[in-house]
N, C-alpha and C positions, 0 to 999 in steps of 0.2 A: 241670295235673296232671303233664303231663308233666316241667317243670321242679322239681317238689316233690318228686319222686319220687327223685333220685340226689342231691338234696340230703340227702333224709332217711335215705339207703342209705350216704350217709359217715358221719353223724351216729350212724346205727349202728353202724357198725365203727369209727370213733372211739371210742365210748363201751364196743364190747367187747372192746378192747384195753386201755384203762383198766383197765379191770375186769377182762380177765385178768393184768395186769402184775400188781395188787393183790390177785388169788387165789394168786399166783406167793407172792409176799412171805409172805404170810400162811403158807403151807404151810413156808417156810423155817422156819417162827418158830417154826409148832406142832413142827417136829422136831425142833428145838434145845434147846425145850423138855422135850422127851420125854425126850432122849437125856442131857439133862443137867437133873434135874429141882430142882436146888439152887443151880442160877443162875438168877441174873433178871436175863432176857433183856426187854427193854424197846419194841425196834424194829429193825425191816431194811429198809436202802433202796437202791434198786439204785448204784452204782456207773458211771463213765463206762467202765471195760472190763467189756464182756462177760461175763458168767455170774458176774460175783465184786459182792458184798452185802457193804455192812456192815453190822455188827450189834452194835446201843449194847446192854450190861450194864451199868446204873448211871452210874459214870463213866469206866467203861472201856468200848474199841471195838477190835473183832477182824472180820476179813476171812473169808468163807467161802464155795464153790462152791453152787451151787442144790441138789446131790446128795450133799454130804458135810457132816452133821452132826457129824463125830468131829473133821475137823481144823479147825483155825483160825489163823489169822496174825496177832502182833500186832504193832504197829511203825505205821509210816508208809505209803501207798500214795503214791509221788510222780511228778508228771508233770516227767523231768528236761529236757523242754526248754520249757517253759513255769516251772517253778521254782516248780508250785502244787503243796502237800498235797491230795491227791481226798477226805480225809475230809471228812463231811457237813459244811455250813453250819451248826451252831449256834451260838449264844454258850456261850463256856466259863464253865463255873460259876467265880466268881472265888473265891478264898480265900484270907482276909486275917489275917495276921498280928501281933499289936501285940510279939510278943516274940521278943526273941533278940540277938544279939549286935552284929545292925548299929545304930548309931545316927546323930545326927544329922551326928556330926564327920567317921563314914567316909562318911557321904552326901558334904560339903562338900568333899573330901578326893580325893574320885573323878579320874581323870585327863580332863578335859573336852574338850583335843585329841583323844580317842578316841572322842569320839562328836557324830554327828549331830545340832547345838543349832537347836532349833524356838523363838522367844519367841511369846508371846502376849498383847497389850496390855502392861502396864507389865514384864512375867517377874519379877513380884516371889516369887513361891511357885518349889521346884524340884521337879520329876517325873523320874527315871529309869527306862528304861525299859532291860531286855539283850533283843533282839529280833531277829528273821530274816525277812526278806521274802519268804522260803520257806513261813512259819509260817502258815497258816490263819487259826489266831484274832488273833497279830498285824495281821494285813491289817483284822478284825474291825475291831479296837480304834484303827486309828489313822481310822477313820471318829467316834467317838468323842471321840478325840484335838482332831479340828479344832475341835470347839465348844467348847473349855475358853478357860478367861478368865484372863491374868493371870498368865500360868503359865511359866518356860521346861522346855522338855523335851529331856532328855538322850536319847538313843537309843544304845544302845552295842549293835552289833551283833554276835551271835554266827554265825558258820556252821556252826550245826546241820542243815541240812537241807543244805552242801554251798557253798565259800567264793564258788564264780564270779559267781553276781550280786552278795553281798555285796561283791565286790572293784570290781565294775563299778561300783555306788554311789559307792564310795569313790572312784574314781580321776575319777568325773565332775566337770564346771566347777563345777557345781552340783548340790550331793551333797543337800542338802532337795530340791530339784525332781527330781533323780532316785531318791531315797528315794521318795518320795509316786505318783512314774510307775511304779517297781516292784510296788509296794504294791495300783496299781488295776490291775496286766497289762498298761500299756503300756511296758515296759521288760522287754528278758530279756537273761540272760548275756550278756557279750561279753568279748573277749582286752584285759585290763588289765596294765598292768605296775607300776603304782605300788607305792611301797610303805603296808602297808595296816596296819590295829593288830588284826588280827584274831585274832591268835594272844595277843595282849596281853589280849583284850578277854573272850578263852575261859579264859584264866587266873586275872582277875578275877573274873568270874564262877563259877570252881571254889573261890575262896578265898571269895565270898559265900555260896557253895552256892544257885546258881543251875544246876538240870540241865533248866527247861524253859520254852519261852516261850509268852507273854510273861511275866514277872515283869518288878514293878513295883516301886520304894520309894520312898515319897515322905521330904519331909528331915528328917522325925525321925527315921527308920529302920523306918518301918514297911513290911511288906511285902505285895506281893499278886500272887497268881498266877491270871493268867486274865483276863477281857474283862467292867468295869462298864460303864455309860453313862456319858457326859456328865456328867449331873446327877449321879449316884453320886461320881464320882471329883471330880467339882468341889467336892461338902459335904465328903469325904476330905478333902484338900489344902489346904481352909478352916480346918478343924478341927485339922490335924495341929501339935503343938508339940513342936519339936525336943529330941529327947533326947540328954544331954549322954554323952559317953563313959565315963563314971564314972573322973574322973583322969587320962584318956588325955590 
């Protein structure tokens, strides 16, 4: 009895901490709600600093204190010395594009020196990817990435979230193996001097109309923004038939 007894006395206070973290949340929600009865507000989860919640609206996400329903932060919450987004873990809704002015020629056409080439079995199909190792759902997505068949994959890197690890990749022996180290957190910033295409690669991406990652096109031109599976992007890349320039 004796031993059952301060087992069961954690097991309690375990379970009512739970439970009040989870009454915590929920009051944020109901007053956000309140305060703002024409948005829809969807979820609030706590955050790795102290008293600050995010809080998903469809598919938009805003920052807010446990006591103030009025303000909100939107943007990025970033840990600048780890080089991670703190927004929550989910997959990004992906959304895909069959139209518009990229096609298959500016696919082929791309400056390939400037980015990060992955093959995969024979790399008969091409994937490009403008991405940041900064990027949440990038990190996502190159979990993803590794199962595809067949494939080579371009990786052009933007520093949107901030150039120093991007340049660290770059300047490494081996910028795959330290792309992929970044990606899972064992690799952070360090003093690189090389010269790097990142400024090239922010350009390119401003002439694609590329403002967020990951965006993806495969080599017809089709585009997609956000984090499929596997299997998703493997029928995609199957499927896709390169569309010709119109003249170009």
């Amino acid at each position: 009895m004796s031993r059952t007894r301060p087992t069961l006395l954690a097991l309690l206070l375990l379970t009512s901490q739970v439970v009040h973290a989870g009454v915590r949340e929920d009051r944020i929600l109901n007053a956000l709600r309140k305060a703002h009865p024409s948005t829809n507000f969807t979820s609030v989860v706590p955050t790795p600093l102290k008293g600050i919640y995010a809080v998903q609206m469809g598919e938009n996400l805003a920052y807010v204190t446990a006591t103030d329903s009025r303000h909100m932060i939107f943007g990025h919450l970033f840990d600048t010395a780890t080089m991670r987004d703190l927004a929550p873990q989910k997959r990004a809704p992906a959304v895909l594009s069959s139209t518009g002015a990229v096609t298959s020629a500016d696919i082929s056409d791309l400056p390939s020196r400037d980015a990060i080439r992955t093959v995969h079995g024979t790399g008969a199909r091409r994937l490009v990817i403008f991405t940041d190792p900064g990027c949440g759902y990038c990190r996502q997505l190159q979990a993803e990435l590794d199962h595809l068949e067949n494939v080579t994959i371009l990786n052009f890197m933007v520093p949107f979230f901030g150039a120093g690890l991007p340049a660290t990749i770059w300047c490494a022996e081996d910028r795959e193996a330290a792309w992929k180290a970044a990606v899972s957190g064992k690799l952070t910033a360090a003093s690189a001097t090389c010269d790097t295409p990142l400024a090239r690669n922010e350009a390119l991406a401003r002439r694609l109309g590329v403002s967020a990652t990951p965006t993806l096109f495969l080599e017809g031109g089709r585009r997609i923004e956000g984090v499929l599976t596997a299997a998703e992007l493997q029928t995609l890349i199957h499927e896709e038939t390169p569309r010709s320039g119109g003249g170009k």
